[in-house]
N, C-alpha and C positions, 0 to 999 in steps of 0.2 A: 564461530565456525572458521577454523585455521586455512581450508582451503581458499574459500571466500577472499579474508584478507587479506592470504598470500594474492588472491590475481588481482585485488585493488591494488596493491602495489605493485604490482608486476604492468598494470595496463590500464590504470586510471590514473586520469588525467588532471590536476586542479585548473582551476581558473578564480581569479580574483574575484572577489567578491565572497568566495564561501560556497563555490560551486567543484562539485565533484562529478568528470564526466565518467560514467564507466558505457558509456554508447556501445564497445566493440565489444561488449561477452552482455551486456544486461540489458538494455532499454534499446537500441537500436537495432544492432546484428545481436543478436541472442546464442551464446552459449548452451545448449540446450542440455548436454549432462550434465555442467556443473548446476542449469536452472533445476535438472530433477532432483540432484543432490539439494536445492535449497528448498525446495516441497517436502520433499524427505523429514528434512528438519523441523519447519513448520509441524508438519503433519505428528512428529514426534513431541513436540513445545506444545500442542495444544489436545494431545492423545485423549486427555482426561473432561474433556469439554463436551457436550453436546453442538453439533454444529447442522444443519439445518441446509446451509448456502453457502457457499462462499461469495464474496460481494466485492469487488473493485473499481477502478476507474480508468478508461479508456488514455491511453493508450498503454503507456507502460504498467501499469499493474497487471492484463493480461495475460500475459506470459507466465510470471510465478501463481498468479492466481487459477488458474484452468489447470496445471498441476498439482496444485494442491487440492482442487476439486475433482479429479480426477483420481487421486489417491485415497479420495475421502468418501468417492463416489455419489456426490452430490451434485449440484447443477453448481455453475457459475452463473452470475450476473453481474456485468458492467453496464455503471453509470456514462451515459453517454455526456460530451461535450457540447453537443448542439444536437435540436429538439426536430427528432424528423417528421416529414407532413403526417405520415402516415399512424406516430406514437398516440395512444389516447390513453387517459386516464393517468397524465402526468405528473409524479411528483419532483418537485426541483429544488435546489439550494444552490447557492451565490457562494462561491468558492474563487480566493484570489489566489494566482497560479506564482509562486515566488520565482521562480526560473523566467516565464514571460512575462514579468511584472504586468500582468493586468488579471481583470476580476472575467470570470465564464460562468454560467449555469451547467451545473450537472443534472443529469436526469432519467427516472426511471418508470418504467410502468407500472403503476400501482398492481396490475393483473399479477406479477411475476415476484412481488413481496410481500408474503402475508401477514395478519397478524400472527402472532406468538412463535416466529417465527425466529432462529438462534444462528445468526451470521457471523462469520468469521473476515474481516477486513484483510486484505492481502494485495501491499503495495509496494514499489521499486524501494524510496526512499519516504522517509519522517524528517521534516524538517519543522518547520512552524506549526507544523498539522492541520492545516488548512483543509485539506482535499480530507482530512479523515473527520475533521469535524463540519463538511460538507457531508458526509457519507452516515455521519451521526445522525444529520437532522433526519436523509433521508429515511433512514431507519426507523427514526422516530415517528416519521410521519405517516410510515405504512404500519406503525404499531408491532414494528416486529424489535427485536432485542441483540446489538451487539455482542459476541459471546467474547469474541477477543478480538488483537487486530497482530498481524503480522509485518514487520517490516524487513526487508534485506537490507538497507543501509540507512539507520538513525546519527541522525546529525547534534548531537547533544547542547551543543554552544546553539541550536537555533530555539528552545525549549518546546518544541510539540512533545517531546517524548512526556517532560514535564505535568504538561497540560494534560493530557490524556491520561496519565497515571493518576494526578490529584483527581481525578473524576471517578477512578475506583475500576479502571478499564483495565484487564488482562493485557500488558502489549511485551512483545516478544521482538526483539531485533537482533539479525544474526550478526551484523557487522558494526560495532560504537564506535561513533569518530569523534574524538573529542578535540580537536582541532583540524583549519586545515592553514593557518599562519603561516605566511611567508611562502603559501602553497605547498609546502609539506604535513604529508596524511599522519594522522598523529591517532591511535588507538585508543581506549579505554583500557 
């Protein structure tokens, strides 16, 4: 997606380690035309799918996620961070966060996943795929079925994208970075 890349490098940021901030148009202040432009797309990459839900992870997949469930005209559902008094009927999975290097439970209510049920994954970035094979079990464990998973910015040199493909996963990423070396953003 030419737009996309053109404003990663226009206003993202690296940082050592193999971090790419894009905070001011994606994950923190939000871009919202270019965010509907990247639902657009989504919703275009996965046209030919059955999708059921859209299904993300609190906080930053929100945003591109509720767009594309809104274009889709389905519900979203985000997997919460922490488990509120009030949630029952919880299913959860152990997900290590690579950005906060430490480990969190994500979680959802079994009531709002059903079985046979064809979710569509829609998240910021793909790196390790940590939070997406968090988001696998949950699915698994409500017996409903990933249809695809959508990403705005895969990170290639980290192999989630890898991992989830060898499992025979639909995954779709609008933006490949195949480097970020010396902190210069480097395309696919």
């Amino acid at each position: 997606m030419k737009t996309l890349k053109e404003r990663i490098l226009k206003d993202g940021h690296c940082l050592e380690g193999g971090i790419l901030k894009v905070d001011n148009f994606i994950n923190h202040q939000i871009d919202a035309a270019l965010m509907m432009d990247i639902a657009k797309e989504f919703v275009k990459r996965f046209e030919n799918t059955r999708i059921d839900k859209v299904i993300t992870v609190e906080a930053s997949g929100i945003a591109p996620a509720i767009m594309v469930a809104h274009l889709l005209n389905v519900p979203l559902l985000f997997a919460k961070k922490k488990v509120p008094s009030t949630m029952t009927g919880i299913l959860k999975s152990e997900v290590f966060s690579f950005t906060k290097s430490r480990s969190y439970n994500i979680c959802i209510s079994d009531k709002f996943l059903q079985k046979g049920e064809k979710c569509l994954f829609i998240d910021d970035f793909l790196a390790n795929g940590n939070a997406a094979t968090g988001i696998l079990d949950l699915v698994s464990q409500a017996g409903a079925e990933i249809a695809g998973m959508g990403f705005i910015i895969e990170k290639v040199f980290q192999k989630g994208g890898e991992l989830l493909r060898n499992k025979g996963i639909h995954v779709e990423s609008l933006a490949i970075i195949k480097s970020l070396d010396n902190c210069n953003i480097e395309f696919v």
